[in-house]
C-alpha positions as CSV (number, residue, x, y, z in Angstrom):
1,X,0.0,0.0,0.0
2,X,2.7,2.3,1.0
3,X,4.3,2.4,-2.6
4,X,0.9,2.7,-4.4
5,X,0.1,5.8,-2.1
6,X,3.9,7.3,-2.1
7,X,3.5,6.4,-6.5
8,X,0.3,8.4,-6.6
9,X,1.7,11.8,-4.5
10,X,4.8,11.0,-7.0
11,X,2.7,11.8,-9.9
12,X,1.1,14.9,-8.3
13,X,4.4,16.7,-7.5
14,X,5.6,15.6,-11.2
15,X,3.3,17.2,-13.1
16,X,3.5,20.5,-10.6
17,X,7.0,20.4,-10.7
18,X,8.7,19.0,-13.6
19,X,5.8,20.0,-15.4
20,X,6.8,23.1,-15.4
21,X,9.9,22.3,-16.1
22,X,9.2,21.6,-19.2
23,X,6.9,24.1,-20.4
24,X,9.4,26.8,-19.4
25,X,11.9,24.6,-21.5
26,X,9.7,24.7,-24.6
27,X,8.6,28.8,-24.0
28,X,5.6,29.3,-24.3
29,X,3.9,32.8,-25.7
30,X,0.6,33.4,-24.5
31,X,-0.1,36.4,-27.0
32,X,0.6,34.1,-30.1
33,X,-3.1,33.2,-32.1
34,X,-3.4,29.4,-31.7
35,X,-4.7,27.5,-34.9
36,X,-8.0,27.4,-33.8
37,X,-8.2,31.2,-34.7
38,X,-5.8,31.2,-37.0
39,X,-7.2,28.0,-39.5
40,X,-10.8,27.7,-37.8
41,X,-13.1,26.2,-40.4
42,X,-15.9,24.7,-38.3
43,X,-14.6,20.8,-38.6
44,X,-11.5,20.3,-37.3
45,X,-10.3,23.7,-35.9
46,X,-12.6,24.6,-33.5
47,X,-11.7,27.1,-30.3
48,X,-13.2,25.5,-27.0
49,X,-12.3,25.7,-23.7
50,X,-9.8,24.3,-21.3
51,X,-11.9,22.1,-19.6
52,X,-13.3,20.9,-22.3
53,X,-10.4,20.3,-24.2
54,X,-9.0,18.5,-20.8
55,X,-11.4,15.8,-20.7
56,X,-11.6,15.4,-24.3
57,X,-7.6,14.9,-25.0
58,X,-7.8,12.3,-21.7
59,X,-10.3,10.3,-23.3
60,X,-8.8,10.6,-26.7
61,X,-5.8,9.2,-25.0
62,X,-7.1,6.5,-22.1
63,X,-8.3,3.7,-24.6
64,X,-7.9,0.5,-23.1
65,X,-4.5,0.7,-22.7
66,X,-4.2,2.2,-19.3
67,X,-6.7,-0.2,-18.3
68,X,-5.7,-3.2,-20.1
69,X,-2.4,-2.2,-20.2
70,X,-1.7,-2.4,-16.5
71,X,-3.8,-5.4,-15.8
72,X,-1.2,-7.2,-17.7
73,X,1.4,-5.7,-16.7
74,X,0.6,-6.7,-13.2
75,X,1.6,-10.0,-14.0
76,X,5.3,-8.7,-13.6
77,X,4.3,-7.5,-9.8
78,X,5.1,-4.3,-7.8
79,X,8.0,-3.2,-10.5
80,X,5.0,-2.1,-13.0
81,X,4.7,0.8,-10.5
82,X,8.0,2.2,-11.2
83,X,7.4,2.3,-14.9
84,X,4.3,3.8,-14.4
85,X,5.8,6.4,-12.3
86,X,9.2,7.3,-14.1
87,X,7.6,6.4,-17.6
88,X,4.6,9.0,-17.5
89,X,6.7,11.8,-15.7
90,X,10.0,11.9,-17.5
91,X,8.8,10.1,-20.4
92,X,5.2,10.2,-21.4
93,X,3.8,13.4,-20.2
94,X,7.4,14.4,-22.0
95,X,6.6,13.3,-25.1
96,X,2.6,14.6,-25.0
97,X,3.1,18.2,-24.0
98,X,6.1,18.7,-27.2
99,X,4.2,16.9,-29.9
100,X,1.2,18.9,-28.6
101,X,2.9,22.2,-28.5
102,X,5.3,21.9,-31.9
103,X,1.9,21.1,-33.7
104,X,0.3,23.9,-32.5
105,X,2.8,26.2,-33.0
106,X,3.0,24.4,-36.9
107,X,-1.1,25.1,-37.5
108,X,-1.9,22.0,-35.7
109,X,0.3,19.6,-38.2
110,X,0.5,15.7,-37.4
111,X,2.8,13.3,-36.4
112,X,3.8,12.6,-40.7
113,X,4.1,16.3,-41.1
114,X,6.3,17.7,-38.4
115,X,8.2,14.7,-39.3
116,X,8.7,15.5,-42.7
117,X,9.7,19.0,-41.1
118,X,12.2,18.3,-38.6
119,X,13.8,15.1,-39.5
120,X,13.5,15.5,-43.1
121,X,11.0,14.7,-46.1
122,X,11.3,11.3,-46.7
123,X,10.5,10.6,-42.9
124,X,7.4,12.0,-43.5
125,X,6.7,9.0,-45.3
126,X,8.4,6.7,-43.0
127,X,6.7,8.3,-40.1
128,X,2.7,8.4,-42.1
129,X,3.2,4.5,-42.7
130,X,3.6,4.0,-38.9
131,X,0.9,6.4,-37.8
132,X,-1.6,4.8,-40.0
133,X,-0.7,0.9,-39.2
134,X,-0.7,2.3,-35.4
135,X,-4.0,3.9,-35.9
136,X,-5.7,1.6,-37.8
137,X,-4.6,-1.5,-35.6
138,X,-5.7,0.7,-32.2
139,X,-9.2,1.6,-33.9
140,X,-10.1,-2.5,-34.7
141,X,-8.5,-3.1,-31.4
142,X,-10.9,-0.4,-30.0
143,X,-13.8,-2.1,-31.6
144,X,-13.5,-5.6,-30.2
145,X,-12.4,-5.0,-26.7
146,X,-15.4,-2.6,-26.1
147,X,-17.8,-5.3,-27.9
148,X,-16.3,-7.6,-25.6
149,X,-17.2,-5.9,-22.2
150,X,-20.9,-5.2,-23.3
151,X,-21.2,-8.8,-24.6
152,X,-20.1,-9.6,-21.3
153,X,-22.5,-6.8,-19.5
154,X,-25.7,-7.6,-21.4
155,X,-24.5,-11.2,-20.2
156,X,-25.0,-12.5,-24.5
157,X,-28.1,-11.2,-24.8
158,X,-26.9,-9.3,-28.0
159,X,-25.0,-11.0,-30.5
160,X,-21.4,-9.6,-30.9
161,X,-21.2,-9.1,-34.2
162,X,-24.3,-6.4,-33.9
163,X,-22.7,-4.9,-31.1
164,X,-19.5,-4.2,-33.2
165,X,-21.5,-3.3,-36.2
166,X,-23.3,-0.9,-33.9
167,X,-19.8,0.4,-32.6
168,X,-18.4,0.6,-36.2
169,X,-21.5,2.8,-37.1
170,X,-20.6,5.4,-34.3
171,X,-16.5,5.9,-35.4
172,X,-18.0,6.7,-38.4
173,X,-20.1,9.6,-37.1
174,X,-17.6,10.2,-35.6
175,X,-15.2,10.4,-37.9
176,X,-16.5,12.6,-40.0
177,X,-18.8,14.9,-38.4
178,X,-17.3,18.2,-36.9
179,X,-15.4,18.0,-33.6
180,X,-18.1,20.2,-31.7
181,X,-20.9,17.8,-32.7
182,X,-20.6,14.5,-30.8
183,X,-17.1,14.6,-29.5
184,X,-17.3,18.0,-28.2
185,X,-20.8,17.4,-26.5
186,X,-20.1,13.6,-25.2
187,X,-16.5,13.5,-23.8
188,X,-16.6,15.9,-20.9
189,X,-19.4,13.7,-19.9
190,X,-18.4,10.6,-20.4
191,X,-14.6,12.2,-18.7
192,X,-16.5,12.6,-15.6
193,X,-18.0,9.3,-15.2
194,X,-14.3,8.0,-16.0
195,X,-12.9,9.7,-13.7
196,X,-15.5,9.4,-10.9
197,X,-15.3,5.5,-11.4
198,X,-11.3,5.4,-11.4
199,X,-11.8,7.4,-7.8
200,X,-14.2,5.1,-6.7
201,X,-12.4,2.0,-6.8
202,X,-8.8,4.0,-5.8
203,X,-11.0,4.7,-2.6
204,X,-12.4,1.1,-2.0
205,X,-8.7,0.1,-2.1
206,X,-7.1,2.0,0.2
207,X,-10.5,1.8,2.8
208,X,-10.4,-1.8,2.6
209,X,-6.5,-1.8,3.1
210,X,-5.9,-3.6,0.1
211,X,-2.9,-6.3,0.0
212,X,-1.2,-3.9,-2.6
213,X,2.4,-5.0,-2.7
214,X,4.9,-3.0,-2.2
215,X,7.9,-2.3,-4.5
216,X,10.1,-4.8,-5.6
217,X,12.6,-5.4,-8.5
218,X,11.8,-8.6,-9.1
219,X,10.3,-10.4,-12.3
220,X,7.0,-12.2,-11.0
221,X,5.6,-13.2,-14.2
222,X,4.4,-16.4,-14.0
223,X,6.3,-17.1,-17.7
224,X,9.5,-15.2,-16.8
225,X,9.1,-12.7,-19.4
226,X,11.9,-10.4,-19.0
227,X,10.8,-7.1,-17.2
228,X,13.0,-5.1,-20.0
229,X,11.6,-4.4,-22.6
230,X,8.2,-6.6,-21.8
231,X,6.9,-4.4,-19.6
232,X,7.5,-1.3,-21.1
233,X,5.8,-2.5,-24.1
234,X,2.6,-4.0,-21.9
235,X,2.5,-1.4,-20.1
236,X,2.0,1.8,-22.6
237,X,-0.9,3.8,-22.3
238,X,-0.6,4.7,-18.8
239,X,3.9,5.7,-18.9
240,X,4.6,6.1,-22.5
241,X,2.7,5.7,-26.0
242,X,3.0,6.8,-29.2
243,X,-0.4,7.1,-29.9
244,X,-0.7,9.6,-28.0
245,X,1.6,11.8,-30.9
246,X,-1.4,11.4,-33.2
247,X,-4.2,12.4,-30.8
248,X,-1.8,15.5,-29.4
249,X,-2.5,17.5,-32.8
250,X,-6.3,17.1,-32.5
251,X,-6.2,19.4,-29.4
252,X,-4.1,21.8,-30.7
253,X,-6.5,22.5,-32.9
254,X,-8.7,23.2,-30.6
255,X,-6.5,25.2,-27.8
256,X,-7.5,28.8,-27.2
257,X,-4.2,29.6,-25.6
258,X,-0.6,28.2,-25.2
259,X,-0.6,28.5,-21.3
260,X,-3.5,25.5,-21.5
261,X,-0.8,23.1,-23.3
262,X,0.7,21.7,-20.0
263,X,-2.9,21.5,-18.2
264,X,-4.1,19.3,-21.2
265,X,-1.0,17.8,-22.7
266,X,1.1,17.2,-19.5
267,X,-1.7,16.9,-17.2
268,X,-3.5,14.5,-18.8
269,X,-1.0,12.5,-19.1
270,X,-0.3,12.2,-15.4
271,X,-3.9,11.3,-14.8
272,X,-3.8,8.5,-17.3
273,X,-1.3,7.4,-15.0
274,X,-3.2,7.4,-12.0
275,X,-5.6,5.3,-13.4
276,X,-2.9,3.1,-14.6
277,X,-1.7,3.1,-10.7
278,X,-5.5,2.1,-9.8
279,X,-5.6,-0.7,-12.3
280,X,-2.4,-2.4,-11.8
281,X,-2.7,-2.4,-8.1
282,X,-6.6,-3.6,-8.2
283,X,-4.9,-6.5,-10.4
284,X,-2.4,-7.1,-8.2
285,X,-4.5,-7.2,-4.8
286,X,-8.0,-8.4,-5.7
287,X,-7.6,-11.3,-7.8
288,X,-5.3,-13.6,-5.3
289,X,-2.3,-13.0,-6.5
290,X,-0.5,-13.5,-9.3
291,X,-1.6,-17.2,-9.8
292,X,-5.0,-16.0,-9.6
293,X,-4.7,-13.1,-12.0
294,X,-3.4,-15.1,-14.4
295,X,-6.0,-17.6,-14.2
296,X,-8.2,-14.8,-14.6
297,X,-6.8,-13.6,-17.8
298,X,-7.0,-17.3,-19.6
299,X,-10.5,-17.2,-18.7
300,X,-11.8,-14.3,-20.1
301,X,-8.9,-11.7,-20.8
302,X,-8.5,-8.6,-19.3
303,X,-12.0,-7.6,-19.9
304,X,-13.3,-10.3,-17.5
305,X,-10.8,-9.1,-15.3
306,X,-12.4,-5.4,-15.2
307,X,-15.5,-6.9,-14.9
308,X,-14.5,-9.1,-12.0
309,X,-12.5,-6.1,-10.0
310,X,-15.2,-3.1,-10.4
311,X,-18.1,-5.5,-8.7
312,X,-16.0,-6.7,-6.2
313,X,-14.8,-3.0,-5.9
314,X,-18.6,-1.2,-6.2
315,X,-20.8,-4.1,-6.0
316,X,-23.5,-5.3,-8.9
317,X,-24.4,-1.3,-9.6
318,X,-21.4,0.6,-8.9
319,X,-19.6,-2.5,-10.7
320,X,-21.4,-2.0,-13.4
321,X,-21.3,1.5,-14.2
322,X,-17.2,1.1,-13.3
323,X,-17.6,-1.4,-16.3
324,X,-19.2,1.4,-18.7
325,X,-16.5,4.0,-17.6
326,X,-14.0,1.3,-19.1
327,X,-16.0,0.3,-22.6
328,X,-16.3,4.0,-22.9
329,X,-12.1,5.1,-23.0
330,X,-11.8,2.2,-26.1
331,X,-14.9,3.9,-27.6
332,X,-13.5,7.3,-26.9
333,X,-9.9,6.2,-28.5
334,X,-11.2,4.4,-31.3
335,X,-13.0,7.4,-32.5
336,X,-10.3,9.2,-32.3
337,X,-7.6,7.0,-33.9
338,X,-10.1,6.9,-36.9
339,X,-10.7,10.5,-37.3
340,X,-6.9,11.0,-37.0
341,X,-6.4,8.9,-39.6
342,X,-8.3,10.9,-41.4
343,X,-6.8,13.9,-40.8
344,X,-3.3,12.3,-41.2
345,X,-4.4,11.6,-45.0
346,X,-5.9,14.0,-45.9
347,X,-2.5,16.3,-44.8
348,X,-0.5,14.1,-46.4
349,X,-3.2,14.3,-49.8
350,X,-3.8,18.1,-49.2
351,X,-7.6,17.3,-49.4
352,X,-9.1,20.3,-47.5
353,X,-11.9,18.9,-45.1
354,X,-14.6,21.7,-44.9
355,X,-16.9,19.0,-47.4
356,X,-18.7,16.2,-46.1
357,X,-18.1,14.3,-49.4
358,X,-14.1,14.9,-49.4
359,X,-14.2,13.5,-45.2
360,X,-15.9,10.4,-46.4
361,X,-14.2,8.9,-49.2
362,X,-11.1,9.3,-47.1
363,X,-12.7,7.7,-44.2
364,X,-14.7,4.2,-45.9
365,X,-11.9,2.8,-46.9
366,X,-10.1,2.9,-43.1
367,X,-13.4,1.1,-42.2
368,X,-13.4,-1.5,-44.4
369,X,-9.8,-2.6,-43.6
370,X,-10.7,-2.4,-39.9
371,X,-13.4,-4.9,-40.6
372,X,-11.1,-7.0,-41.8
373,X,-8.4,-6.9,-39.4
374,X,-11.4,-7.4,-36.8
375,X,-10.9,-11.6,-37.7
376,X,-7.7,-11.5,-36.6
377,X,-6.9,-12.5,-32.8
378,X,-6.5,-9.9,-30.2
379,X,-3.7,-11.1,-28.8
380,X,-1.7,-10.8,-32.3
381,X,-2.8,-7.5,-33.0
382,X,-2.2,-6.4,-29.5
383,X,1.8,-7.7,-29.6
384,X,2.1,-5.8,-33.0
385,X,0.1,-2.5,-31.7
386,X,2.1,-2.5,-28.9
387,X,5.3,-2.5,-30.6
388,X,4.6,-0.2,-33.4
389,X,3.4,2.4,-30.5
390,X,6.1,2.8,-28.9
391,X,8.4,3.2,-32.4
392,X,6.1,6.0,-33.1
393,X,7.0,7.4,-29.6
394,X,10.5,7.0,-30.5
395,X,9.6,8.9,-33.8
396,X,7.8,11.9,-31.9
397,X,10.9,12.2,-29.3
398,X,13.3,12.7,-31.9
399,X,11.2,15.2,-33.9
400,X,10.6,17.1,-30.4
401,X,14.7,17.0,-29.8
402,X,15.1,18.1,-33.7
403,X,12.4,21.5,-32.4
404,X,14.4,22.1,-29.2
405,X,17.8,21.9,-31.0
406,X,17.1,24.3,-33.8
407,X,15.6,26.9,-31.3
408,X,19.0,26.3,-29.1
409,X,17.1,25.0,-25.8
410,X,18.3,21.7,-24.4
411,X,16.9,18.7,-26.4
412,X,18.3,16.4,-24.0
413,X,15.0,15.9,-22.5
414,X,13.0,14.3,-25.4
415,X,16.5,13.0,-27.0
416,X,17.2,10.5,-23.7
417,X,14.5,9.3,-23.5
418,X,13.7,8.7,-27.1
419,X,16.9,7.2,-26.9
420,X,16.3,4.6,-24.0
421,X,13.3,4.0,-26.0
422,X,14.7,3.1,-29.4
423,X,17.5,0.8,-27.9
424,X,14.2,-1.1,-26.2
425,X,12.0,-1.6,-29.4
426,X,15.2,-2.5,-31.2
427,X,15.8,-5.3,-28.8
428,X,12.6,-6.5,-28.7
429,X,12.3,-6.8,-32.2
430,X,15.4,-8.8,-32.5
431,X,14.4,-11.3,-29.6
432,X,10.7,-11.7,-30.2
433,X,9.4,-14.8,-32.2
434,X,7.5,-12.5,-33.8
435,X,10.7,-10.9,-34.9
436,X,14.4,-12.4,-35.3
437,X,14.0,-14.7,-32.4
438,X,17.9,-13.9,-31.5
439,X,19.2,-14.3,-27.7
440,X,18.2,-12.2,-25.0
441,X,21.7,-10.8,-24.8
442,X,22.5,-10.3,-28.0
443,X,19.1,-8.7,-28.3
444,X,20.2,-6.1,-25.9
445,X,23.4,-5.6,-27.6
446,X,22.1,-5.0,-31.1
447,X,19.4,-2.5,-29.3
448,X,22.1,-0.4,-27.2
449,X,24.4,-0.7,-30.5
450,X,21.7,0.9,-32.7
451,X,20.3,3.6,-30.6
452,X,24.1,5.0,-30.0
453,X,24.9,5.4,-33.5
454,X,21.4,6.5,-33.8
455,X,22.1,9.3,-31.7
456,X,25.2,9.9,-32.9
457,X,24.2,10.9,-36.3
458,X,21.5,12.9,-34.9
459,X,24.0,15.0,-32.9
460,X,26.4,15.0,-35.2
461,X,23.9,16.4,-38.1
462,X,21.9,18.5,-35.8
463,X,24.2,21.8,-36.8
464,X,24.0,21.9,-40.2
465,X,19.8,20.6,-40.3
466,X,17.0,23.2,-41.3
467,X,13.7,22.6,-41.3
468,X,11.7,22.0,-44.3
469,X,8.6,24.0,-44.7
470,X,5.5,22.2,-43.3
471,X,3.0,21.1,-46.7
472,X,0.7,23.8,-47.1
């Protein structure tokens, strides 16, 4: 209990302190017109307020991966807790609030773009390949998990496919109706009941002194999955994710002011943490142990794990409205990840959106792929989601330490961690089955090997780079 509580104050005095940090690092100008003024045209560049644009960027964030994300990662015991911790303050909330920022002060560009920008045109390519495999991979993932937990609420009583059909219908509203219509109306609502739910069971916890354990370094997955880089890569959403990079630019679009960036892009981040805190420590305490969460999970997944904890937690009401806070963050994401797709392409097309006709035939196509990819197994398209999320992160770090560098402020702090990051998905794909299948240790070595040269040609290139103009 004492490191869950000491995790939680952790986060608080992170975001107060280093948060600021950081937004004094980038600079921010309070007078400068923010592209919701500057490019409004009534779809995707729409001023609203802070509050609104909090709980909207959390739930564009929080899909299931904070929830998910940490249930699995609980397998690996108390050390989750540190990632959590040291991932979302010097890592994620990092990476957020400079993705966030850089696009709006570059009229609310995506991920692709400012790649294309910083690092040079034919990332832009690179960089618009990953976003849209990460995005379109997160949005079918973000259909079937929330199918799953109302297949499970309504106890079968409606078929899944109907529910996912129903689900599909709604990312297409979604997708392409303007941001003020159903997003901007339903997502501070839906924000609240999150975060009331996530508060709710934190409380239960700590009232019902809660066998949460307390920190330890050592691996207690039941396969002996190595901690490094497993758990970084279960645990995402929640410390570090590249998604996030392509949800960032939504907001900025939206931001009325620059001093709001490190309420919604930093802060937001922290509290995705917390409920990655609450999650991995209901796991950990409330499901007997290891043994028994994994017992849990080969039952029904993590969704029958959320379904088991929040009645436990709340009882058969308050369980069941904890269950609809969690189908609503995948709904919420998977909107999201399909309307930024959508805006990614039709950047990278220079389609203007102000016509409903020029939104949709952009938009069908993503759909019908998703439907495909929905036959695949979850647990396949969850390893490759995972992976490809956090080499977009690695992406976004290095375009933010590109922006610091040309404006002469110290890039250090998105380049180390971007670093740290790129030796980890490196390794990993060079040990997985799913990649090279090499030893562990010469996994590592290749990973370490390739993020120092890596960063060595960044440095050694960064004084002679310029930045190419953003596509207009």
């Amino acid at each position: 209990m004492t490191t869950f509580l000491s995790s939680i104050a952790l986060l608080v005095i992170g975001y107060v302190v280093y948060g600021k940090i950081v937004e004094r690092v980038f600079g921010i100008s309070p007078q400068r017109p923010t592209p919701a003024y500057s490019h409004g045209d009534g779809v995707d560049y729409v001023p609203m307020s802070l509050p609104k644009n909090a709980l909207i960027h959390l739930l564009n964030i929080a899909g299931t991966g904070p929830v998910f994300g940490p249930i699995l990662g609980a397998l690996y015991g108390p050390v989750a807790f540190l990632w959590i911790v040291a991932g979302a303050i010097l890592a994620g909330a990092v990476h957020d609030y400079f993705i966030g920022m850089i696009s709006l002060r570059n009229r609310g560009a995506h991920l692709p773009e400012l790649a294309g920008q910083f690092l040079g045109r034919r990332m832009r390519h690179v960089v618009n390949g990953f976003a849209l495999l990460l995005l379109l991979l997160l949005g079918t993932v973000f259909v079937t998990t929330p199918a799953s937990l109302i297949h499970i609420l309504v106890d079968g009583a409606v078929p899944l496919t109907t529910i996912i059909g129903a689900i599909f219908v709604y990312y297409a509203l979604a997708t392409v109706l303007p941001i003020q219509v159903l997003i901007g109306r339903l997502y501070p609502l839906f924000g609240a009941l999150l975060l009331v739910n996530v508060v709710g069971i934190g409380i239960v916890l700590i009232a019902r002194g809660a066998p949460i354990p307390d920190l330890s370094l050592a691996n207690w997955h039941p396969d002996q999955i190595p901690i490094l880089p497993g758990l970084v890569l279960t645990i995402s959403c929640g410390a570090l994710s590249g998604f996030h990079a392509t949800q960032s630019p939504i907001i900025s679009r939206t931001i009325q002011n620059e001093r709001h960036g490190r309420k919604v892009f930093f802060g937001m981040m922290i509290a995705e943490a917390v409920i990655a805190m609450v999650w991995a420590a209901a796991a950990m305490s409330m499901m007997d142990g290891v043994g028994g969460l994994q017992a849990a999970l080969q039952a029904g997944g993590p969704a029958y794990v959320v379904s088991q904890v929040s009645t436990m937690a709340l009882g058969a009401v308050g369980g069941t409205l904890a269950v609809f806070g969690v189908i609503v963050l995948p709904i919420t994401s998977g909107d999201t990840a399909f309307r930024s797709a959508r805006m990614i392409i039709a950047d990278y097309l220079k389609v203007p959106q102000r016509r409903l006709r020029s939104r949709l035939w952009i938009a069908l196509p993503l759909f019908a792929a998703s439907v495909v990819l929905t036959q695949i197994d979850f647990d396949v398209l969850w390893r490759y989601f995972n992976w490809a999320n956090q080499c977009l992160a690695v992406l976004a770090f290095f375009v933010a330490a590109r922006y610091l560098q040309l404006e002469g402020k110290p890039y250090a702090i998105a380049l180390i961690p971007g670093s740290l990051m790129l030796a980890m998905v490196v390794t990993y794909i060079l040990n997985a089955p799913l990649g090279l299948g090499l030893p562990v240790q010469v996994s590592w070595l290749g990973g370490v090997a390739f993020a120092i040269l890596t960063v060595a040609y960044f440095v050694r290139n960064g004084s002679t780079a310029v930045p190419h103009p953003l596509a207009r």
